[in-house]
N, C-alpha and C positions, 0 to 999 in steps of 0.2 A: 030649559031644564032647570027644577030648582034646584039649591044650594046642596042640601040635605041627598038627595038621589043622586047629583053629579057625585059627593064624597062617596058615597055608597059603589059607585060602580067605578070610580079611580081607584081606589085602597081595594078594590079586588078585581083589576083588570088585569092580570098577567096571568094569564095559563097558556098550555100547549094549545088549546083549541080553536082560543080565539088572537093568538098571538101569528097569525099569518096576514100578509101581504097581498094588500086590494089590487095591486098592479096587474095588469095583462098588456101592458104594453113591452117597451125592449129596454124602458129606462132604469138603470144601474140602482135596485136600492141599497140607500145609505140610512144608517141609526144614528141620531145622535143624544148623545150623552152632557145634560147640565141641567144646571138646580137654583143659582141666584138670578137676580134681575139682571145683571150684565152679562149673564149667557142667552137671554133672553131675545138680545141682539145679535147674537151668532146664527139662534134660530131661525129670526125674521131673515137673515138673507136667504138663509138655506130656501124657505118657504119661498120669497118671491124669486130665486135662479132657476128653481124648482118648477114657476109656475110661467119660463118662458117658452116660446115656441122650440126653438132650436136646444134647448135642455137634456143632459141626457143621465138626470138622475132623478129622484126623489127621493123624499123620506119615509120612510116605510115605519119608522118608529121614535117614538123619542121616551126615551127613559132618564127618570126623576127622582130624585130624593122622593120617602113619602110624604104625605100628608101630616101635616106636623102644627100645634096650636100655636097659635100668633094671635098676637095686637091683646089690650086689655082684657077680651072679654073670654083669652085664650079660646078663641075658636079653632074648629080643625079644620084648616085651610089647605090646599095643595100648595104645591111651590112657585114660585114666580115663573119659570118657563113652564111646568103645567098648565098653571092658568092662562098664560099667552097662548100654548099651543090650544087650547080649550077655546078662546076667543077668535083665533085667527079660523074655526071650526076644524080642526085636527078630528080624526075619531077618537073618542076615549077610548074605547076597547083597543086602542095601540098606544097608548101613553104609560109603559111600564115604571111600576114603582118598586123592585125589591130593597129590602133590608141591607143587602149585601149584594153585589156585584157575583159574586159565588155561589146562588143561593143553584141548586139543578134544577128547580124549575121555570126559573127566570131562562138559564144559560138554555132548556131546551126551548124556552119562546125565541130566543136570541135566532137560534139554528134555525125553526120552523121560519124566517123572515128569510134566510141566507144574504145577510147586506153581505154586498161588496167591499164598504166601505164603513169602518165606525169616526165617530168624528167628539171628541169630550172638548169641552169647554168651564171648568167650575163644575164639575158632576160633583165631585165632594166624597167617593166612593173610592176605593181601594181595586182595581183591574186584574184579578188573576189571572194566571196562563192560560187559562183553560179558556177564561173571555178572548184574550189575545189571538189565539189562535184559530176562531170561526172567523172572522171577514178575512177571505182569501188578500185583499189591499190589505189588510193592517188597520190600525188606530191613529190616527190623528190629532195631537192635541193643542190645541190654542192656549200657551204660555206666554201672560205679561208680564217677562223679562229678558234679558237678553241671553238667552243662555250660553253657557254652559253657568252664567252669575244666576244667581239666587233660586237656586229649585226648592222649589220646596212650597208648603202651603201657604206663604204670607209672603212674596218676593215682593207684591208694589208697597205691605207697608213695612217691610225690612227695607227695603229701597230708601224710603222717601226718612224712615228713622234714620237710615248711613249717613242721610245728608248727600246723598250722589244727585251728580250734575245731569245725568244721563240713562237713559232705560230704554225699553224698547220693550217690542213682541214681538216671537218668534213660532212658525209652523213646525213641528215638530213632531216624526215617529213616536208612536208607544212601546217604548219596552218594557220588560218587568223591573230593570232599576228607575229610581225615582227623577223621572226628568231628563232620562240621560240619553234617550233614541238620536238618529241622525236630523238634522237642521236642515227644512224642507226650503226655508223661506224667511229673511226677518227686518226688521223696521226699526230702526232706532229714532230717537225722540230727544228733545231736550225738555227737562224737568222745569218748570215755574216754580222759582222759591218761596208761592203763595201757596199753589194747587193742595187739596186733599186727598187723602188714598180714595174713596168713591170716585171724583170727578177723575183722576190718572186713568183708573182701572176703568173704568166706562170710555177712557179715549183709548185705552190700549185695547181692547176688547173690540173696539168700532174698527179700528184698525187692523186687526187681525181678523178680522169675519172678508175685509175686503181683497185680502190676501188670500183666506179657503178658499172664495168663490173664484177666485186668480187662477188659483193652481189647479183646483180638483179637475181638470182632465186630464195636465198631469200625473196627479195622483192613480186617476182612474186608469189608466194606459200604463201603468207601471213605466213610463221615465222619470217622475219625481221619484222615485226608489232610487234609480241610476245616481242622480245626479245628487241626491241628499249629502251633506257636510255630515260625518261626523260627530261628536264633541270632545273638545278637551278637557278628558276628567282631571287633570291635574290645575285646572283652572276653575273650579267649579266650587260655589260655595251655597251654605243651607242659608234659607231662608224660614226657621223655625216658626211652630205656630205660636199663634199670639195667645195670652193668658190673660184673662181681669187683673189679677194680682200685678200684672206690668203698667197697669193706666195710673198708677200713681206717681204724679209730677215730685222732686226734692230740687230745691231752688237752690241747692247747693253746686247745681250744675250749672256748666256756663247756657245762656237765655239759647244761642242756636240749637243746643242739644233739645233741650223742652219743647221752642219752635217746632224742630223738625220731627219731634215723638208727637205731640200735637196734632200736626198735618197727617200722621202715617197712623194714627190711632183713630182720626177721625168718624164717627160711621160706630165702628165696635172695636174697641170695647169704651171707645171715647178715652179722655186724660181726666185725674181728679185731683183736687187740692185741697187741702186742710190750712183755715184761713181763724185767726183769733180776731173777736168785731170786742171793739172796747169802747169803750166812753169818753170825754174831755180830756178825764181826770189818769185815763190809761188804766182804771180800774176792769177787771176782768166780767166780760158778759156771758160770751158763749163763743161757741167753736162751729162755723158754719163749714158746709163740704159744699165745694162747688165742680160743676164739669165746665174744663175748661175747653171754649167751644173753639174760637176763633185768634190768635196771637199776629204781632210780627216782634222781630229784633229789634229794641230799641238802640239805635247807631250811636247813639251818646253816651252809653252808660250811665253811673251813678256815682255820685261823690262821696268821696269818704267821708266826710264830715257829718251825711244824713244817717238816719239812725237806721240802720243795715236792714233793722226787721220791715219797718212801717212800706205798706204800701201805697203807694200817691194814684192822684189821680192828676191827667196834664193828656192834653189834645183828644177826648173819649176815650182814656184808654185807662184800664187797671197795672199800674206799674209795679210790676214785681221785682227787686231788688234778687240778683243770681251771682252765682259764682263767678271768681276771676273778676270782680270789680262791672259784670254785665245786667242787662235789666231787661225784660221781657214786656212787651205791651200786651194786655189783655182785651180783645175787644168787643168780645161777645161770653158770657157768662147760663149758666144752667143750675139753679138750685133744683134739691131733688122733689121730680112730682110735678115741676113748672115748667112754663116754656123758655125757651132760650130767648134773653134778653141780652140790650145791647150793655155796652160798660156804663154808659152814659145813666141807663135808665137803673140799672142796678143799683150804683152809689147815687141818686137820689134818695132809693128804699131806702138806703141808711141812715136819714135822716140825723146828718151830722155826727154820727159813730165812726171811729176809725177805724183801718183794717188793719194787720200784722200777720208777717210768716208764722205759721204755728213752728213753734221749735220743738225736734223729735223728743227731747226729756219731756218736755211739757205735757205730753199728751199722757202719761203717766197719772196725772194731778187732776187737768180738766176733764169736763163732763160733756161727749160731745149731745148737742141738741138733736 
């Protein structure tokens, strides 16, 4: 099928007509609900537990963010599980895309499928009561954090910005409050003080698909209902969403903080910094914006004696001068519109120009490039 037709009949696949279930066997169908590439992997198991002998569900739907333009040439692409369930040879004519999770004509395709079971993972959609309430099982949702900590839309890169040592993922009821159904199942982790929010979330997510396939007969048999924990709301904290407006680095913090926003930003909305490139003479050139790609803490700090603003370079790395007498190694750099290069290769570009913290009065005066 080419490109142009598949969009054609994705972005108008969901009505009553054709929103029913090819099954005639006695296997339990289940929907499931998600939109980015790390749900993508929840789906593959579902598909191959799906395709065992001894199996006693299928999926009978999977509903998606729409069709939305991406990459340079903003094409109108479906979504990463779209596309996967399209590949893996899903029907299209069962891969729902509403607007809204509420829309009635979606909720009447929902009901024409009658799953047993719904299953979200990164759907990205908002679940009214009304959805809640057609799979006789309930909702399901795969949260990578440990809950009743960080609900909310950004827990892995609120996580990895706290600086916490530990995270996990947990199986999780859907109620109508946010995050807060009973605790089917959960996993905890220990955090690498290198890791980025993608790679975390792609291992929390891997981790939690192994866990659904675990449970869902429990689930299905209603004793995962029985036995579900709980949460304690009095322990429970947001995990707000993330803003562009937040990617901007001030080196006035100490180097772990920026580290750890760095690692948690990575992906989207990335970190940025405003850097003054001068001459011998420390006469004033221009004001470059860079995305800062890749850091660690530098363990030595910096000495008072050096000139607080200037950035050095020592072992590949861009040395940021930070708060509390701390210094941040930079080691991979992003001008905008270019690829991400290393520090090394960057301060060659400079061809013996120095760098400096642009200081916030400053920016008042200068003209950025």
């Amino acid at each position: 099928m080419n490109s142009s037709l598949m969009l054609r009949r994705f972005s108008c696949c969901y009505n009553a007509a054709t929103a029913t279930s090819s099954s005639s066997n006695n296997k339990k169908p289940l929907v499931f609900l998600g939109s980015p590439q790390v749900s993508a992997t929840v789906l593959d198991a579902l598909f191959n537990a799906s395709a065992a002998p001894n199996s006693i569900f299928e999926v009978a739907a999977v509903v998606t963010q729409p069709p939305a333009r991406r990459g340079r040439g903003k094409k109108l692409m479906p979504s990463p599980v779209a596309q996967h369930a399209i590949e893996r040879g899903f029907p299209t004519d069962r891969i729902l895309t509403p607007e809204r999770a509420g829309e009635e004509m979606f909720l009447s395709s929902l009901r024409a499928l009658r799953p047993e079971l719904c299953i979200t993972a990164a759907y990205g959609n908002i679940l009214p009561t009304r959805f809640l309430h057609i799979p006789p099982m309930g909702t399901v949702n795969i949260h990578p954090s440990l809950l009743p900590f960080y609900r909310g839309a950004a827990p892995v890169q609120r996580t990895l910005q706290d600086g916490a040592k530990e995270t996990g993922v947990s199986l999780a009821f859907t109620v109508r409050a946010l995050d807060a159904g009973p605790i089917i199942a959960c996993e905890r982790l220990e955090i690498d003080d290198q890791i980025k929010a993608p790679d975390l979330l792609a291992l929390l997510f891997s981790k939690g698909s192994k866990h659904l396939i675990r449970e869902l007969p429990s689930i299905l048999d209603g004793s995962a209902r029985m036995k579900a924990q709980p949460q304690d709301d009095s322990k429970a904290t947001l995990a707000a969403k993330i803003t562009p407006d937040e990617s901007w680095l001030s080196f006035d913090q100490e180097a772990l903080v920026l580290h750890n926003k760095v690692r948690a930003f990575a992906g989207w909305p990335g970190t940025r910094a405003k850097v003054m490139l001068t001459d011998e003479k420390d006469s004033f050139h221009s004001i470059l914006e860079l995305k800062i790609i890749t850091t660690r803490v530098c363990h030595h700090g910096i000495t008072q004696g050096n000139d607080m603003d200037e950035i050095t370079f020592s072992n590949g790395s861009l040395v940021f001068p930070c708060g509390k007498s701390t210094a941040l190694e930079v080691l991979e750099v992003q001008l905008p519109g270019k690829k991400v290069v290393s520090a090394t290769a960057f301060r060659n570009g400079l061809r013996g120009q120095k760098l400096k913290k642009l200081i916030a009065d400053e920016t008042f005066h200068l003209t950025a490039v």
